[in-house]
C-alpha positions in Angstrom: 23.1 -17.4 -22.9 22.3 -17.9 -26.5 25.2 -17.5 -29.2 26.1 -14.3 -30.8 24.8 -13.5 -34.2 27.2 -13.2 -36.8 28.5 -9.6 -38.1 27.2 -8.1 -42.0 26.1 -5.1 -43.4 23.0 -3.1 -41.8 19.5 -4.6 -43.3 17.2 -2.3 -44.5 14.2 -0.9 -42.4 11.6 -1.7 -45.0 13.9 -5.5 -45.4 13.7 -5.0 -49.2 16.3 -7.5 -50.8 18.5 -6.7 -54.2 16.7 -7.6 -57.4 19.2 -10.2 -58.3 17.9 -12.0 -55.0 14.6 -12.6 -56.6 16.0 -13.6 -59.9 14.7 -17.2 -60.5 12.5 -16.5 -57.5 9.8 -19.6 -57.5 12.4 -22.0 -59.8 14.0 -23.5 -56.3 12.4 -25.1 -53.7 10.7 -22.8 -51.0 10.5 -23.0 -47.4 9.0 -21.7 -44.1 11.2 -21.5 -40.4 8.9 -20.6 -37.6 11.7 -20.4 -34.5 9.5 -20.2 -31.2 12.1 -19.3 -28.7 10.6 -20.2 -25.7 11.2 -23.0 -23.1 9.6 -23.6 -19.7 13.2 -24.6 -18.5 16.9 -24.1 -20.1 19.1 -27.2 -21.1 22.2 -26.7 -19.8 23.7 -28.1 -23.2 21.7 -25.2 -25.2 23.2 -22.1 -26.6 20.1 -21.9 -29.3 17.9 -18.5 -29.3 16.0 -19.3 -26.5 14.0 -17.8 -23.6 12.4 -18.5 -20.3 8.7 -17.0 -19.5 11.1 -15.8 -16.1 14.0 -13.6 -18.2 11.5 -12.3 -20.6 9.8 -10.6 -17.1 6.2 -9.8 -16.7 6.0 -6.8 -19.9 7.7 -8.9 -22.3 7.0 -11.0 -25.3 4.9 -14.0 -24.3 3.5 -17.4 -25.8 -0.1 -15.1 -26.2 1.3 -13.0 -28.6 4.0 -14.8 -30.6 1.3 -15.8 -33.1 0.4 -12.2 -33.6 3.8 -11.4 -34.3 4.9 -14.1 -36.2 2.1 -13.4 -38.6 3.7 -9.8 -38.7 6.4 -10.7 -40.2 4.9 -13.0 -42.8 3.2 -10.0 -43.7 6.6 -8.5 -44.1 7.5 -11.6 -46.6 4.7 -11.3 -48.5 5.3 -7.6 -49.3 9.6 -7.9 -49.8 8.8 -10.7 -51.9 5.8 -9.4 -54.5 3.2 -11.0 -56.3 6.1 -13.7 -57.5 6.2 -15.6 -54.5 6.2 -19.1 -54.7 4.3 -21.7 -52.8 5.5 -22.8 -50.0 6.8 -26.1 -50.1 7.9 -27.2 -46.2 7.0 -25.6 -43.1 9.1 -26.1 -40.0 8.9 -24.6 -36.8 11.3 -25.3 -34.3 12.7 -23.8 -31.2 12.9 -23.7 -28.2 9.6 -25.5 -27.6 7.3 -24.7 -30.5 4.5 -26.5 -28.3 4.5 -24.1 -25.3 2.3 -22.3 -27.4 -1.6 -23.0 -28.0 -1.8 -25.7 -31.2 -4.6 -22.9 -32.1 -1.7 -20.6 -32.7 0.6 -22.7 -34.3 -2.2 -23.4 -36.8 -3.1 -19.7 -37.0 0.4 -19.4 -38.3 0.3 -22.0 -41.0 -3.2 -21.0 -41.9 -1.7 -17.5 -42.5 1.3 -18.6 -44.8 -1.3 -20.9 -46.8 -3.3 -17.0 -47.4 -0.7 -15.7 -48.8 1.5 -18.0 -50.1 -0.5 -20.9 -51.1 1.1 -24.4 -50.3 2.4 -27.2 -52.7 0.2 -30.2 -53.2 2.6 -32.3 -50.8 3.4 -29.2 -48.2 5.4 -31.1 -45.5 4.8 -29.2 -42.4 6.8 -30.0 -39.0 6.6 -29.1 -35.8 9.6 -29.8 -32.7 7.7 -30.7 -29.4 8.9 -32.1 -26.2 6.9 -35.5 -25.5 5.6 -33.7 -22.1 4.3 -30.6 -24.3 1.7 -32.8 -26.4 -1.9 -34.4 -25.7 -3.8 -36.5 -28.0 -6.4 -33.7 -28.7 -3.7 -31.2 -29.1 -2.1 -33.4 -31.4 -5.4 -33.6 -33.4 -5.7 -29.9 -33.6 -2.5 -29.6 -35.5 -3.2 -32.3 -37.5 -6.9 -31.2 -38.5 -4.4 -27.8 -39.1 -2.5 -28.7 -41.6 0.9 -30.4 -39.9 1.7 -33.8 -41.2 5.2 -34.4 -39.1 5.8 -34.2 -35.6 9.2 -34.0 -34.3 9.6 -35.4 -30.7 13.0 -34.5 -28.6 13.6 -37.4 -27.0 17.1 -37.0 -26.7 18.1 -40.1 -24.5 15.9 -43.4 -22.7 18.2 -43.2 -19.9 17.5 -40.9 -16.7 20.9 -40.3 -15.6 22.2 -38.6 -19.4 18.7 -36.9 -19.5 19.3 -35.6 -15.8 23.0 -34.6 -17.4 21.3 -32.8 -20.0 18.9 -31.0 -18.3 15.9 -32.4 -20.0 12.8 -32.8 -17.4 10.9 -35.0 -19.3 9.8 -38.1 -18.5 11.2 -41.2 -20.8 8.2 -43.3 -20.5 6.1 -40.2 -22.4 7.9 -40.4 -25.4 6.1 -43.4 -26.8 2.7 -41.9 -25.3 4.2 -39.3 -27.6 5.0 -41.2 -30.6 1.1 -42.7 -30.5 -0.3 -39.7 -30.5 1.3 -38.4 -32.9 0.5 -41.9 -35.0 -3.1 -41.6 -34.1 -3.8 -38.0 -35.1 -2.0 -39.4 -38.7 1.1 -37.8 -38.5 4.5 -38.8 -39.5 7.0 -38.9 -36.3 10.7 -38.1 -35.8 12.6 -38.6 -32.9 16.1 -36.6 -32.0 18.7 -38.1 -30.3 21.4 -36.7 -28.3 25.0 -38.8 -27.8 28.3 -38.2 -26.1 26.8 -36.8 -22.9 29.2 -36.9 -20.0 29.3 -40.1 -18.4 27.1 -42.0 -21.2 28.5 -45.3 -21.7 28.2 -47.0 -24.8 25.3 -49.5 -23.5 23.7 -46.1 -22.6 23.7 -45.1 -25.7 22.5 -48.7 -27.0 19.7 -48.7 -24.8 18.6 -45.3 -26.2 19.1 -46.7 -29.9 16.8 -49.5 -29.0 14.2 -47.8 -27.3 14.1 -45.0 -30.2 13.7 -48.2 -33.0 11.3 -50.2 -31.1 8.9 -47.0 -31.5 8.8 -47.8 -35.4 9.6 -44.1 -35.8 9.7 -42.9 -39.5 12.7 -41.1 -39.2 15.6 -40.5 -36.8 18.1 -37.5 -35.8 21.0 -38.4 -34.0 23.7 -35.8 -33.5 27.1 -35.6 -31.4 26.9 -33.3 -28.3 28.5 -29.8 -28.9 29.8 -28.6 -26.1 28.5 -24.8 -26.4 31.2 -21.9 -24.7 28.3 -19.7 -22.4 26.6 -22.5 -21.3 25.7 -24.6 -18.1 27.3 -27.5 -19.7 30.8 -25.7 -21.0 31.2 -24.5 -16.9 31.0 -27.5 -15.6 33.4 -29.1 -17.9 35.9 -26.3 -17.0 35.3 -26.5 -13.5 36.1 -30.4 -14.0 32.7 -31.2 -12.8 31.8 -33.2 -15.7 33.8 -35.4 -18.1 33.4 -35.1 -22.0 34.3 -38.5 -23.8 37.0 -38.9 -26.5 36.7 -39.2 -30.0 37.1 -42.4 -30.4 34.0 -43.0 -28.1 31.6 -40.3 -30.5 33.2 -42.2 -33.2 32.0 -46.0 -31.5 28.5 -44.1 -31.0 28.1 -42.7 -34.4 29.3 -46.4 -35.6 27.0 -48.0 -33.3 24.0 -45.9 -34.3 24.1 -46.5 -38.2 24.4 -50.2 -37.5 21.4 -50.0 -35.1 19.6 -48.2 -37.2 20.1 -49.5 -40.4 18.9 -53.1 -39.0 16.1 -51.4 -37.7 15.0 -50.6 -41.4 16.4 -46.6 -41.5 18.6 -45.8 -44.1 20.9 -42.8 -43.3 20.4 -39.6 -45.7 22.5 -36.9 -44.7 25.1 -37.4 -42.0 23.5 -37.4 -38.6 19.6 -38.6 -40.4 17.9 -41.7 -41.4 15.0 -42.4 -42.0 12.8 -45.1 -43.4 11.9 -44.3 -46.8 12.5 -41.5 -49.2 9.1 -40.2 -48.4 10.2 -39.8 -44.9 13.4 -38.0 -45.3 12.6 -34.6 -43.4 12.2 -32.6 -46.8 13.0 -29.0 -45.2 15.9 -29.9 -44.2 17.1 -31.2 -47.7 15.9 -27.8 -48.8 18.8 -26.7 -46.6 21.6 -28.4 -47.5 20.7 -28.1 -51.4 21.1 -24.4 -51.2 17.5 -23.3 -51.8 15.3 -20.3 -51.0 13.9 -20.0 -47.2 12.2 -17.0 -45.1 13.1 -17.5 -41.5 10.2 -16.5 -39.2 10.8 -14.9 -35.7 13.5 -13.7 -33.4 16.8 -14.5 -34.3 16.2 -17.0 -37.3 17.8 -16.6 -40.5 16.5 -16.3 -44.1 18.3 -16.8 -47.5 16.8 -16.0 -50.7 18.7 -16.1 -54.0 22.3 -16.0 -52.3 21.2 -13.1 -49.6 21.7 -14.1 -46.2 20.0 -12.4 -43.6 18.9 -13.1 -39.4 16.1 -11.0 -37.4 17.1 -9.2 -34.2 17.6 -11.9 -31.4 15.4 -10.6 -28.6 11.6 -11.6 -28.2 11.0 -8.1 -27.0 12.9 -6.1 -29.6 11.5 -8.6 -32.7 7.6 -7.5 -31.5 8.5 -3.8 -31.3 10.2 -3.8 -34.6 7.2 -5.3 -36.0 5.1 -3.1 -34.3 6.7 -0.6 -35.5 5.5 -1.1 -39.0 9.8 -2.3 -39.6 11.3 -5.4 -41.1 13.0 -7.1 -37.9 16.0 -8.2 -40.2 19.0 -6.6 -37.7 21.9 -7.9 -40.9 22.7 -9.7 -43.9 25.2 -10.5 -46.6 25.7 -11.1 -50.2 27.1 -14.2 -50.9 30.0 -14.1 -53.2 30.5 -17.1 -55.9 33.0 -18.3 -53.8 31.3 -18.9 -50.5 28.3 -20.4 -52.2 30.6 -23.0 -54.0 32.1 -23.3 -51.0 28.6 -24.1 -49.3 27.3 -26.3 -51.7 30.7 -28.7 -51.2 30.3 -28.5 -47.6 26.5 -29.4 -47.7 26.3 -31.5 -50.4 29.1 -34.2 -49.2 27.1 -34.7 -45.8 24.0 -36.5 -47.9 23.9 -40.3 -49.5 23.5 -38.8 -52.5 27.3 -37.3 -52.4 28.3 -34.3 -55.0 28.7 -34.6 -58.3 32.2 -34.8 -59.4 32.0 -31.8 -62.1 30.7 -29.4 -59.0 34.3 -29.5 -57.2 37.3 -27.3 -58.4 40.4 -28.7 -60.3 42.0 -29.3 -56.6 38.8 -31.0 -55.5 39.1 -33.5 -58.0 42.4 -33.7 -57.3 41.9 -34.3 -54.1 39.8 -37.3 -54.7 41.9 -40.5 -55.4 43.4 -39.8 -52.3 40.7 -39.4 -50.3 39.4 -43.0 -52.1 42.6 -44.7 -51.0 42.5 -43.1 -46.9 38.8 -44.9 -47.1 36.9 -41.8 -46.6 35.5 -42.1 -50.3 33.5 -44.8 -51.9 35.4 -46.0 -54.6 32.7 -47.1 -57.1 30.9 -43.9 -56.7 33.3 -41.9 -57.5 34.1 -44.5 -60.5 30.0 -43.1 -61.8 30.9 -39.6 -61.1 29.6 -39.0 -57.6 31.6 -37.9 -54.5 29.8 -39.8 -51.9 31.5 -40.5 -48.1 32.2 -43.8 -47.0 30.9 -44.5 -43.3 34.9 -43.7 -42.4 34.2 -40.5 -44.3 31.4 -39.8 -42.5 32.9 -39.9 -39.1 35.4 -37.4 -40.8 33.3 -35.2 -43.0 35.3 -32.4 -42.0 38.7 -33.5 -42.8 37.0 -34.5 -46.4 35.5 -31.1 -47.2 39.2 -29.4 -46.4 40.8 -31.5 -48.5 38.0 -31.4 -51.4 37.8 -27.3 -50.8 41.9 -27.2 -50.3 41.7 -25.1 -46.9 
């Protein structure tokens, strides 16, 4: 089943947000998150906010109507926020499998955030698909709508770790995929999954090598998580399935950047590379530099001036709320100085660019010159002022942020 959302205070019916939130309002980058939560079939890795057509049931919310709603809510935005709303600068929608639904209605959903927000000159918009989920002509349609990046799950090249995983597509359509995507003009990204029980390492090479010789512009590779509720976490416990060591995620991680770097993609953030600056995927960035985003449908999560908020998880209960004439915010917080100090360390350390020293407290910067001397720290950067990781320090990002943060 999908995770829990986190506890906070009640959101309000109406989802007005505090005046301080939209202090500034239109100074920081701006972003979109469309989260489609629907999948034809579950992973049995994935504990994201998803949904098959089967457990929503015959009466529930379908792929028809998302659009419909979704637009709801932006109406919802465009009220909380006023007549200062900013552009929108990136659009993402991911999922579940944002391209279960019509490309008419994933347009339909831009086209209604360009009406009322208006879109920078260079909007990056971005859609996740699954390399079964796409056509050339649908490809074209979201093109010809507005999307400029195409985000293909491609996970692994190798049956037996896709099989492992779950995933029922097949390998050979991810570089149909990738050409479609490059023929309808579109900048592509492919994800890739590693540490699946019983990947070996020339799995995982095999998979690297595949994913480069597709010239993508940009790749995501992440360490399999191991999610308590799912498929995945039950077989491990039953002893069905083996998870690898450390020291194997750590020869994978290892393995990819070297891969990858030869291959002409420079890594940007921790677990991203990508082939020029131009490619980097720019919403994400707006992420991890703490900027202002409105999270579209059921379950996503919103943060706007330092107010943290996530919708109602259910398909079902997100339309009704909607319907209802109601924000379908179910909670939120108020950051406190502390936690968004706190945040900005812990984001800001993952990316080449590193943390300026100034940002960390007295005990961060105390913390440096041994970090520097365990390796985990580049030397000269922090020589220039910058706090940037070391590829050591990458493999332990979280030992780094403990030590800068003193937990």
């Amino acid at each position: 089943m999908p995770s829990a959302l986190p506890d906070g205070e009640p959101a309000p019916r109406d989802g007005e947000l505090p005046s301080s939130a939209l202090q500034g309002l239109g100074e920081r980058p701006f972003g979109l998150y469309v989260h489609v939560p629907f999948c034809s079939v579950r992973c049995g890795y994935c504990d994201f906010n998803t949904y098959t057509l089967r457990e929503l049931g015959e009466h529930g919310a379908s792929v028809d109507s998302f659009a419909e709603a979704a637009v709801a809510e932006l109406d919802v935005a465009t009220r909380v926020l006023g007549d200062e709303r900013p552009q929108i600068d990136t659009i993402f929608v991911g999922g579940g499998t944002p391209t279960m639904l019509a490309p008419q209605d994933l347009v339909r959903v831009v086209s209604a955030a360009r009406e009322r927000f208006g879109l920078s000159d260079a909007a990056e918009i971005t859609t996740e698909a699954n390399p079964d989920s796409v056509t050339p002509e649908s490809l074209r349609i979201l093109a010809d709508g507005g999307f400029t990046r195409v985000s293909l799950g491609m996970q692994s090249a190798v049956p037996h770790v896709l099989r492992t995983l779950d995933r029922t597509h097949d390998p050979a359509n991810v570089a149909r995929a990738v050409e479609g995507v490059r023929e309808a003009g579109m900048q592509v990204s492919v994800d890739l999954i590693y540490g699946t029980p019983g990947e070996a390492l020339e799995d995982w090479r095999r998979s690297l090598q595949e994913a480069t010789a597709l010239d993508p512009d940009h790749v995501s590779a992440y360490a399999l998580v191991v999610e308590q509720g799912t498929k995945l976490a039950a077989q491990v416990r039953r002893g069905e399935v083996t998870m690898p060591d450390d020291d194997d995620e750590a020869d994978k991680y290892e393995l990819a950047d070297e891969l990858l770097s030869a291959a002409g993609l420079g890594w940007y953030e921790i677990s991203n590379w990508s082939r020029d600056d131009a490619s980097r995927c720019h919403h994400n960035e707006l992420y991890w530099q703490g900027a202002d985003w409105w999270g579209i449908g059921p379950g996503a999560h919103s943060h706007i001036g330092g107010v943290r908020w996530w919708n109602v998880k259910h398909p079902n209960a997100f339309a009704a709320k909607l319907a209802a004439g109601e924000s379908p915010a179910q909670a939120r917080e108020v950051l406190t100085e502390e936690q968004r100090h706190d945040e900005k360390v812990l984001l800001g350390i993952r990316r080449v660019y590193g943390l300026d020293r100034d940002v960390l407290s007295p005990a961060g910067r105390g913390a440096v010159a041994g970090l520097i001397a365990d390796g985990l720290i580049d030397g000269a950067m922090a020589l220039r002022g910058r706090v940037v990781l070391t590829r050591r320090g990458r493999l332990l990002a979280d030992t780094v942020v403990r030590r800068l943060l003193g937990w």
